[in-house]
C-alpha positions, 0 to 999 in steps of 0.5 A: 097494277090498279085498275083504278086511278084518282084524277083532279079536275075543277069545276066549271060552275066553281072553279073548286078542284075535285077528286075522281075515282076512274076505273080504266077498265070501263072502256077507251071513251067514257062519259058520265055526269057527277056532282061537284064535291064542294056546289054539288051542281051537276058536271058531265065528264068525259074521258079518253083512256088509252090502256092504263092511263087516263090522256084526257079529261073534260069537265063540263057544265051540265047544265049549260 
């Protein structure tokens, strides 16, 4: 059992997919801010995770 899992999302400044490393284990509701792999602008993502499985994903611009 991993207790971590790799997400996608895409970035809302631009629009390139990104890649997530999610520990399940950090909580049911987690929030916290990374820097786009590709425009590197700042992106607040929130998660929502019911046992081992990541059921929500917001990417939001930080910074607006």
């Amino acid at each position: 059992m991993s207790l971590e899992q790799h997400e996608n999302f895409y970035c809302p400044h631009c629009g390139e997919s990104n890649d997530l490393a999610v520990d399940v284990t950090g909580g049911s509701f987690q929030a916290f801010v990374v820097d786009c792999g590709v425009c590197c602008s700042p992106i607040k993502i929130r998660l929502k995770i019911s046992g081992q499985d990541v059921i929500a994903l917001d990417a939001i611009k930080e910074n607006g």
